[in-house]
TIFI-895060 format. One record per residue: x, y, z of N, C-alpha, C, CB in turn. Coordinates in steps of 0.1 Angstrom, whole numbers, padded with zeros to 4 digits, always signed. Glycine has a CB too. Layout:
TIFI-895060
XYZXYZXYZXYZ/...
END
This chain:
TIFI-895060
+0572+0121+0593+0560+0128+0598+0552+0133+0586+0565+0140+0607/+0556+0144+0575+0551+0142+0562+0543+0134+0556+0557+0141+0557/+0551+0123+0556+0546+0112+0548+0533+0104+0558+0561+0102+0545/+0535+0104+0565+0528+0095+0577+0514+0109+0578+0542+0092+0596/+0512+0121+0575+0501+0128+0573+0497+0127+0564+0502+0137+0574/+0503+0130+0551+0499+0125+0538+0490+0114+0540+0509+0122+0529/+0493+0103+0545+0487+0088+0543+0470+0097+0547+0496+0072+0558/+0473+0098+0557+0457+0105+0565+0452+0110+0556+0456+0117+0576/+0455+0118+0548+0451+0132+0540+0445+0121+0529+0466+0145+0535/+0451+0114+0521+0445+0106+0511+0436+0094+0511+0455+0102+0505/+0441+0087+0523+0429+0071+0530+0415+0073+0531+0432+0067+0548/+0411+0086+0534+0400+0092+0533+0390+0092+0522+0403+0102+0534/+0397+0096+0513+0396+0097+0499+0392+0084+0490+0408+0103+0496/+0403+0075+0492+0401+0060+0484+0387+0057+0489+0414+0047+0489/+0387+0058+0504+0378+0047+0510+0359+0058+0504+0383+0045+0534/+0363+0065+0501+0351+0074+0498+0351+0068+0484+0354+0091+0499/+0358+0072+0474+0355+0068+0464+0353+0054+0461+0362+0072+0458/+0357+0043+0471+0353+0030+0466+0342+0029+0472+0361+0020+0467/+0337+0034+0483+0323+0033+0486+0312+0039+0477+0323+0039+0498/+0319+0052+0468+0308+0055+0462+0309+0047+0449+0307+0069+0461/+0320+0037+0445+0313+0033+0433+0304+0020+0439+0323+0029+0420/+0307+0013+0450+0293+0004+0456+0283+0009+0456+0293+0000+0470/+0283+0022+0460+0265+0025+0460+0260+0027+0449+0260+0037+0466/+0267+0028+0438+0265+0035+0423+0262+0022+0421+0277+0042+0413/+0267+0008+0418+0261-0007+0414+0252-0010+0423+0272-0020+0413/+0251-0008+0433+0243-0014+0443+0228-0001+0442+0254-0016+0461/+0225+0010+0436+0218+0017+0433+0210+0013+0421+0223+0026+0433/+0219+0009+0410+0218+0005+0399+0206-0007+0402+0232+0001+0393/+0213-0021+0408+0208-0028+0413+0193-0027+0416+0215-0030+0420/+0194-0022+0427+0182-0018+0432+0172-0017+0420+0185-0004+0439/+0172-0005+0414+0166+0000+0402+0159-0011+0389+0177+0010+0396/+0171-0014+0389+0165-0028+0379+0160-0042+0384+0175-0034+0370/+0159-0039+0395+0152-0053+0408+0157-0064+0406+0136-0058+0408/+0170-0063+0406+0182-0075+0401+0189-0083+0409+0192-0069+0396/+0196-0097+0413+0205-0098+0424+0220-0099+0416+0201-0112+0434/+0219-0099+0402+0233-0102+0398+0234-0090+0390+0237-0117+0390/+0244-0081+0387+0244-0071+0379+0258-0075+0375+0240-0057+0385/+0263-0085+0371+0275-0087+0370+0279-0088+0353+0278-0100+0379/+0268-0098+0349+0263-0095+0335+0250-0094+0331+0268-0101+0328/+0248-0081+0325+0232-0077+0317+0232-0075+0303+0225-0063+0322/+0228-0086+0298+0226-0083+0281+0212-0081+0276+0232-0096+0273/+0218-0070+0265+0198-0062+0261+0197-0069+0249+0196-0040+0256/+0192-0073+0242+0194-0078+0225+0181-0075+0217+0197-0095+0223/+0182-0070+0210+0166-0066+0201+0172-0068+0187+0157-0046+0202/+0163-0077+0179+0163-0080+0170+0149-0071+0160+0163-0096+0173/+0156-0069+0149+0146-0060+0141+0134-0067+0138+0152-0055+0128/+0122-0061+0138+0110-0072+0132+0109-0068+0119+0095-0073+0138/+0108-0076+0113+0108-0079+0098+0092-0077+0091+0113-0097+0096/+0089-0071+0082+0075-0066+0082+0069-0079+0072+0073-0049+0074/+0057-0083+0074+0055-0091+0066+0053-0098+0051+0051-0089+0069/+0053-0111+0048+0060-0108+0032+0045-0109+0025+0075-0124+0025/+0048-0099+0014+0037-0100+0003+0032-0111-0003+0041-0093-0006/+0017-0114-0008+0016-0126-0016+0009-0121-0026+0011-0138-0011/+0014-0128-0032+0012-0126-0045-0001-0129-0058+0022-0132-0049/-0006-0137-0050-0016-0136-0051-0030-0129-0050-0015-0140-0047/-0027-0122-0043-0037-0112-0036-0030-0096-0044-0037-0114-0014/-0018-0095-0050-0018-0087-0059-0025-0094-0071-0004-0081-0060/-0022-0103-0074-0025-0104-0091-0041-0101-0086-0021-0121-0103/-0050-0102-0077-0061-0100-0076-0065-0084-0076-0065-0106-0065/-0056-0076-0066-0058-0061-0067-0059-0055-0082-0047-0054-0059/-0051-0063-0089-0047-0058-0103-0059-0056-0110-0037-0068-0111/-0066-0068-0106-0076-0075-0118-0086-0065-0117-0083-0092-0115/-0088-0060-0108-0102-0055-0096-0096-0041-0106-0101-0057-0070/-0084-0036-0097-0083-0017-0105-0071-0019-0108-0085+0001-0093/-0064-0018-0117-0050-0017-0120-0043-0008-0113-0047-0014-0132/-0032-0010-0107-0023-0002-0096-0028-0004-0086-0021+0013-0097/-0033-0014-0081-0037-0013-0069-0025-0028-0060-0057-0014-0069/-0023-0035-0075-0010-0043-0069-0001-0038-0069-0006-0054-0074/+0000-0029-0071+0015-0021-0071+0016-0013-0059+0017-0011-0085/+0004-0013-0054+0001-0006-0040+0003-0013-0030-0011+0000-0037/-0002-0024-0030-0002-0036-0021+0012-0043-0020-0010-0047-0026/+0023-0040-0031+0036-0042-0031+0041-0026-0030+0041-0051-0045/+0035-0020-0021+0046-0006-0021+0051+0001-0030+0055-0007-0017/+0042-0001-0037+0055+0009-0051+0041+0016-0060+0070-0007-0069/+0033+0023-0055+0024+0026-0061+0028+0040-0072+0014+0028-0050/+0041+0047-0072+0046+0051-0081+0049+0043-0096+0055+0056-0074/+0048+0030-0094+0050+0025-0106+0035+0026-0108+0058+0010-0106/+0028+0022-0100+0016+0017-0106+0005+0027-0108+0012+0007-0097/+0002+0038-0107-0004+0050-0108-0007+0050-0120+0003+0060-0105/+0003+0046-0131+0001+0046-0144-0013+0043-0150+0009+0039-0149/-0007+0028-0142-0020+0018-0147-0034+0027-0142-0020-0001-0139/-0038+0028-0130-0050+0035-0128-0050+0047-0136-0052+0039-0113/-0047+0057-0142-0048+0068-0149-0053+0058-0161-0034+0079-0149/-0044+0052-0166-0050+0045-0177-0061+0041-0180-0046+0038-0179/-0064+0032-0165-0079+0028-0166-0090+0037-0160-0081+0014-0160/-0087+0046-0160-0094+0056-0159-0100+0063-0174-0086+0064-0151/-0089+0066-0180-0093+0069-0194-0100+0059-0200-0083+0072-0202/-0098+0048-0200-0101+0035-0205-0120+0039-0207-0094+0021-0192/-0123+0039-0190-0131+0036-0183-0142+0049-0188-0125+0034-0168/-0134+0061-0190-0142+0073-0195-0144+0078-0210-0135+0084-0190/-0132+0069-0221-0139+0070-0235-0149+0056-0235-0126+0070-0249/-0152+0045-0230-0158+0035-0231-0173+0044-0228-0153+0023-0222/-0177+0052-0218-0189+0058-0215-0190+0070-0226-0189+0063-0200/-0182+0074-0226-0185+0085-0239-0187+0079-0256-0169+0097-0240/-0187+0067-0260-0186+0058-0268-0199+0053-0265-0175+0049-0268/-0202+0046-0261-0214+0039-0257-0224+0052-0259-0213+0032-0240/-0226+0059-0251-0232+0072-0253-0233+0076-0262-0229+0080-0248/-0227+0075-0273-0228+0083-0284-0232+0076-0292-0218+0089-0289/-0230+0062-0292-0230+0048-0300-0249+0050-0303-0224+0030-0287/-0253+0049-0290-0265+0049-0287-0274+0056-0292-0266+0049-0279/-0270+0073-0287-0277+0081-0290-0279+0081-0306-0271+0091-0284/-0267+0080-0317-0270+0074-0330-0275+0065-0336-0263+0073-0335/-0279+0054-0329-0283+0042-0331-0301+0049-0330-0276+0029-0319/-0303+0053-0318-0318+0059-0317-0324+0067-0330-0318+0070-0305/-0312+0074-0337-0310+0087-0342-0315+0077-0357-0291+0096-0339/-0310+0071-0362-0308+0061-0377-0322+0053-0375-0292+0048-0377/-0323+0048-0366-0337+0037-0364-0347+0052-0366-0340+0026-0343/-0349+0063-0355-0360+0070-0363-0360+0080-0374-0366+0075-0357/-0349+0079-0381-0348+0083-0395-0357+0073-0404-0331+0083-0400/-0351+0065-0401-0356+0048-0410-0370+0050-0411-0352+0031-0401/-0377+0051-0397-0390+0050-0396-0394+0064-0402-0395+0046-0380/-0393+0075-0407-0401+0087-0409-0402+0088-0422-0395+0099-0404/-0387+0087-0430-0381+0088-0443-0380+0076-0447-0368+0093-0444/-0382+0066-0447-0379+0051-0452-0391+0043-0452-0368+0044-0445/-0399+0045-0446-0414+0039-0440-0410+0020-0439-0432+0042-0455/-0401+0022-0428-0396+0012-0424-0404+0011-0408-0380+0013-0424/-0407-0002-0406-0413-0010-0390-0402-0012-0384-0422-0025-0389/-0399-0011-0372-0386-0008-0364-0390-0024-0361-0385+0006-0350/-0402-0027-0357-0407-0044-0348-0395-0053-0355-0429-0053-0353/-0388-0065-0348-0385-0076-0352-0372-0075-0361-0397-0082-0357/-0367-0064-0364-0354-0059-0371-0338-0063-0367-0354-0046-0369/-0335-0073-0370-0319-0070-0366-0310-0061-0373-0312-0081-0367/-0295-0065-0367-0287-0056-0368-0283-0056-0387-0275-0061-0358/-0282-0068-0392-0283-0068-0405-0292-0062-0413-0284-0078-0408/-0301-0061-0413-0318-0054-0421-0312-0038-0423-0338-0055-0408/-0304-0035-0406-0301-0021-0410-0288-0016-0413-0305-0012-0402/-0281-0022-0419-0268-0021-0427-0277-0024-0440-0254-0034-0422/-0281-0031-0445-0287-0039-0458-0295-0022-0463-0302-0056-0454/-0301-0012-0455-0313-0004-0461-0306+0008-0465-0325-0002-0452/-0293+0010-0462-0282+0017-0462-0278+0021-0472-0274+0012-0459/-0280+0003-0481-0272+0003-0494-0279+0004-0505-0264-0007-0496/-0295+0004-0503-0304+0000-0517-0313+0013-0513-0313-0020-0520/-0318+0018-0523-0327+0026-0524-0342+0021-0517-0327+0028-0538/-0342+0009-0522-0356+0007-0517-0358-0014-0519-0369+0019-0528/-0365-0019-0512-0367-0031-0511-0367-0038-0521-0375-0033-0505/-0372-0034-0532-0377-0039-0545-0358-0034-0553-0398-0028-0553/-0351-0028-0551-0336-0026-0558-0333-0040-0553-0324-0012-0553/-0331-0044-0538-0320-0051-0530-0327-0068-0534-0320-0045-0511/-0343-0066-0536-0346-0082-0540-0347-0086-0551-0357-0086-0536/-0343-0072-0561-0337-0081-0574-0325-0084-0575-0339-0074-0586/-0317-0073-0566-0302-0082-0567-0301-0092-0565-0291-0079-0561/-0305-0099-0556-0304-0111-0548-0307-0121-0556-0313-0111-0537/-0322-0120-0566-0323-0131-0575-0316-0135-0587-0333-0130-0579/-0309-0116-0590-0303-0121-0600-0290-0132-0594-0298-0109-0609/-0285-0132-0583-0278-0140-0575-0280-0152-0573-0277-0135-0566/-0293-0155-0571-0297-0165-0567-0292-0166-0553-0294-0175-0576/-0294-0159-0548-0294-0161-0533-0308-0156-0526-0281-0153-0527/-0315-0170-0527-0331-0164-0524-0332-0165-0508-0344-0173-0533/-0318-0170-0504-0327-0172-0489-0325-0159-0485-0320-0184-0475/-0318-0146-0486-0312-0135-0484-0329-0125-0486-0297-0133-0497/-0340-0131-0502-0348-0120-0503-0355-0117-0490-0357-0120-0513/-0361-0103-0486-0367-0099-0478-0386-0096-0481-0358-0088-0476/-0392-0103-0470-0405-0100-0471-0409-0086-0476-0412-0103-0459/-0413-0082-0486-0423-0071-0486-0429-0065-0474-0434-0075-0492/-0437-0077-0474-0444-0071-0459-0440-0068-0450-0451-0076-0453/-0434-0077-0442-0424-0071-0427-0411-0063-0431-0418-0085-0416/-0407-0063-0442-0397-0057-0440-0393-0045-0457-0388-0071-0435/-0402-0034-0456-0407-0026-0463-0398-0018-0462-0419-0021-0462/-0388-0007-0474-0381+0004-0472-0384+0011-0486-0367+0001-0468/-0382+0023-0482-0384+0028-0499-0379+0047-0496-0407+0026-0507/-0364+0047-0499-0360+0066-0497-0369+0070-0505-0344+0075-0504/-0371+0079-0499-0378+0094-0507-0368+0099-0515-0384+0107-0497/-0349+0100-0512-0341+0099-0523-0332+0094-0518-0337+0110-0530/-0317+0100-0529-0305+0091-0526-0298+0098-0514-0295+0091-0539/-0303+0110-0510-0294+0120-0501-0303+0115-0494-0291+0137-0502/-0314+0109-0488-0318+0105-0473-0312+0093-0471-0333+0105-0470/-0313+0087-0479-0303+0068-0476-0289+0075-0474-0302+0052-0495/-0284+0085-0481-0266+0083-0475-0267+0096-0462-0248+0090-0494/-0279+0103-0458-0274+0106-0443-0281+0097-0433-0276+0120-0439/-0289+0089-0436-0294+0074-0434-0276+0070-0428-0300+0064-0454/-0273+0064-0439-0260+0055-0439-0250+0067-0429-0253+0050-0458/-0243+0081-0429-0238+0084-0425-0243+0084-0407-0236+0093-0432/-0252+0083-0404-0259+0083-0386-0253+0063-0388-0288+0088-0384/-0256+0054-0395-0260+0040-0394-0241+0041-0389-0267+0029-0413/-0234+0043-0399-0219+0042-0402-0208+0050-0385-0216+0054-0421/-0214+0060-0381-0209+0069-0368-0212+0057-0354-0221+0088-0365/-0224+0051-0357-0230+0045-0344-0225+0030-0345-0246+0047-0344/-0219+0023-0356-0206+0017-0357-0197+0016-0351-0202+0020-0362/-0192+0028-0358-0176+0028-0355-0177+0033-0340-0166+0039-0365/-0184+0039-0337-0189+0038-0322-0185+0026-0312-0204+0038-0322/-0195+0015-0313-0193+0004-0313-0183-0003-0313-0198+0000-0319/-0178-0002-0324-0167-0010-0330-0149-0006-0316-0166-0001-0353/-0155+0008-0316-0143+0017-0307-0144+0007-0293-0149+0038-0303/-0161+0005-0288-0155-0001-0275-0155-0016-0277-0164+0004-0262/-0158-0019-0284-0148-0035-0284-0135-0035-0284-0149-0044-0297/-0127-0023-0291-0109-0027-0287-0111-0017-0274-0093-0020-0302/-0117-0008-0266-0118-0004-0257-0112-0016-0244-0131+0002-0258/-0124-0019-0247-0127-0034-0237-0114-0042-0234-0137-0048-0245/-0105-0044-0251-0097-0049-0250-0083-0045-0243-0098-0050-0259/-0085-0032-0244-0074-0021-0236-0078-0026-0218-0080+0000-0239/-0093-0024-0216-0088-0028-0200-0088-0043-0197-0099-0021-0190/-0089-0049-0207-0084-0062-0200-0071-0063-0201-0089-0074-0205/-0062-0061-0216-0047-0054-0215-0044-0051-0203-0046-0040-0222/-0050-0041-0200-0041-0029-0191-0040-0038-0175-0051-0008-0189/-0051-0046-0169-0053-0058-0162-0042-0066-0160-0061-0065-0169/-0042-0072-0173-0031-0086-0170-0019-0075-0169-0028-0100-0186/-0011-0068-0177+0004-0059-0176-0003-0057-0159+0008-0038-0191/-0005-0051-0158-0004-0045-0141-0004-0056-0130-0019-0034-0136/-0013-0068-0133-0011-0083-0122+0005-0088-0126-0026-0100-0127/+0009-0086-0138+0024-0092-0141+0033-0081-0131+0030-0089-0161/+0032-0067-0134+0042-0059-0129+0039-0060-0116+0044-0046-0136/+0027-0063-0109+0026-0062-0096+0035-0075-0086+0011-0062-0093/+0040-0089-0098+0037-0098-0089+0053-0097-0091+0026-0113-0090/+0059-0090-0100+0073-0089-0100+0079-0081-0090+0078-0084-0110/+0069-0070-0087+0072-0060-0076+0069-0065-0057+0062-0047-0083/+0060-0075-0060+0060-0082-0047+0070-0093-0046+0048-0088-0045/+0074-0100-0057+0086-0106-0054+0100-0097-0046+0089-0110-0068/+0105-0087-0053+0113-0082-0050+0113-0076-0039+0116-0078-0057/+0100-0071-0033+0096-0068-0019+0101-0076-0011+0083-0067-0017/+0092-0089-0013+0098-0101-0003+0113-0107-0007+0088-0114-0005/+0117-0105-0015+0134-0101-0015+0143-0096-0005+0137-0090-0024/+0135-0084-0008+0144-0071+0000+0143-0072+0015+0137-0054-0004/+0131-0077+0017+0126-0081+0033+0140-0094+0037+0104-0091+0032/+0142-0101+0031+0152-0111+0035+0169-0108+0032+0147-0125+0027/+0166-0096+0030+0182-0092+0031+0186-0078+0037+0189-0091+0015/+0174-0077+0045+0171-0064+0056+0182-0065+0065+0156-0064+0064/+0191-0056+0074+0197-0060+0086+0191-0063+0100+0205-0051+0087/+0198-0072+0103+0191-0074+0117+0202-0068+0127+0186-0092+0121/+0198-0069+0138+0206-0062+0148+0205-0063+0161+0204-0052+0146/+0214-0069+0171+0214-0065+0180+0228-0061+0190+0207-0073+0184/+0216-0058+0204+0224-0047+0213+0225-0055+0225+0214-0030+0216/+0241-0054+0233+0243-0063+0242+0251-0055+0252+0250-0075+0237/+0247-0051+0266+0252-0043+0274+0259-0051+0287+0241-0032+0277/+0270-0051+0291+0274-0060+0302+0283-0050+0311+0283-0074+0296/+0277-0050+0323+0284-0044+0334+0292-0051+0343+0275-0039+0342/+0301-0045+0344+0318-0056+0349+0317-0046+0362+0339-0055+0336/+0319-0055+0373+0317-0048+0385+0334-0059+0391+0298-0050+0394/+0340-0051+0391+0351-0055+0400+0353-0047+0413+0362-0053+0392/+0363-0052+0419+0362-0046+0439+0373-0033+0436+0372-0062+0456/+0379-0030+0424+0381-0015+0427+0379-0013+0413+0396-0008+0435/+0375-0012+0408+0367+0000+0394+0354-0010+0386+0383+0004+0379/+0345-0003+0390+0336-0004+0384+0331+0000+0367+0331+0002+0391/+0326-0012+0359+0330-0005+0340+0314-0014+0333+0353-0015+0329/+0314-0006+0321+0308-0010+0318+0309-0010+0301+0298-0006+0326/+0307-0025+0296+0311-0028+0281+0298-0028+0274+0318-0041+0278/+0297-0021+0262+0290-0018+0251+0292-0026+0237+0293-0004+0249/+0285-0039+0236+0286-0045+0222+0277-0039+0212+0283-0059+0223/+0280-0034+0200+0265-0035+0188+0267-0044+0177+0261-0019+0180/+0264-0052+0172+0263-0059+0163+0254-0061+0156+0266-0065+0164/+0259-0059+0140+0250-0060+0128+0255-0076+0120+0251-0044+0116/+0243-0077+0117+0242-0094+0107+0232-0089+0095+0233-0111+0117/+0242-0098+0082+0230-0096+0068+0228-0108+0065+0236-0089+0053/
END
């Protein structure tokens, strides 16, 4: 009699709980607008960001330095280079500038103190007036040389110091606006320097980008629901690949 109540007491119970794990898959179901829920697999694969070319850094390089090193992500390397060519870019203007301003500075010395014609003058005539007191010193050297193609017309091309201290601050303005000069020719050379190093270090640094992109992990996710007639389960795969 016990036993035979017991049964009652517990039959209840089974038949409840297996009903409720039906409604639990058959809810599920529902929800994901499914007819089989027997197996559901999710899988996502990582997307892979696109690969760098290299090309188009050695171009960023050329254009501003560090800017391939930006384009390959690593603009901590490349920062350098822009600071550099920045300076580069700011003694070349302060050079030039000054180059100039002395160059203005010597031509009208020449013309006040020297009674020199600025017309038709190259760069030679004013290095040459630098060194001789006056036209008639520099065209006898010459003959005694015999290098007559070198003498200079009288006429167009007249100099004569008033002394020796105006020809050597003459020559000191001639000599500043020079080396002026002279500074941004290896200037120049610096930013084309600094150019090529930055398109090299950029296209090494895009290489290894597109490296690193092809040894990224991928990954996926696979969920499968096992529905059996008395227990309901559900299996969880994750898997990684290199």
């Amino acid at each position: 009699m016990k036993t035979l109540l017991l049964l009652f007491l517990i039959l209840p119970s089974l038949i409840i709980a297996q009903s409720s794990g039906n409604n639990s898959i058959l809810s599920l179901k529902n929800q994901l607008n499914i007819s089989h829920l027997n197996n559901i697999e999710f899988q996502n694969d990582m997307i892979q960001p696109e690969k760098k070319k290299t090309g188009l850094a050695i171009l960023y390089s050329l254009l501003l330095p560090g800017m391939g090193e930006l384009y390959a992500d690593n603009y901590n390397n490349g920062v350098y280079f822009t600071i550099a060519d920045g300076l580069l870019w700011g003694a070349l203007t302060g050079f030039s500038i000054y180059g100039n301003q002395q160059e203005s500075n010597y031509r009208a010395f020449a013309q006040s103190h020297g009674g020199v014609s600025l017309e038709g003058k190259d760069e030679t005539y004013f290095a040459v007036i630098g060194d001789y007191t006056s036209i008639d010193q520099y065209n006898i050297e010459k003959e005694l040389y015999r290098e007559f193609d070198d003498i200079y017309n009288i006429q167009t091309h007249y100099w004569n110091w008033e002394s020796s201290e105006q020809r050597k601050e003459y020559r000191e303005m001639w000599s500043s606006s020079e080396s002026a000069f002279n500074n941004i020719r290896f200037i120049v050379g610096g930013l084309i320097l600094n150019r090529l190093v930055s398109a090299i270090n950029a296209v090494r640094l895009v290489v290894a980008y597109n490296k690193n992109i092809e040894q990224q992990v991928s990954w996926n996710f696979s969920m499968n629901v096992i529905n059996h007639y008395t227990e309901p389960g559900v299996s969880i795969n994750f898997t990684t690949s290199f």
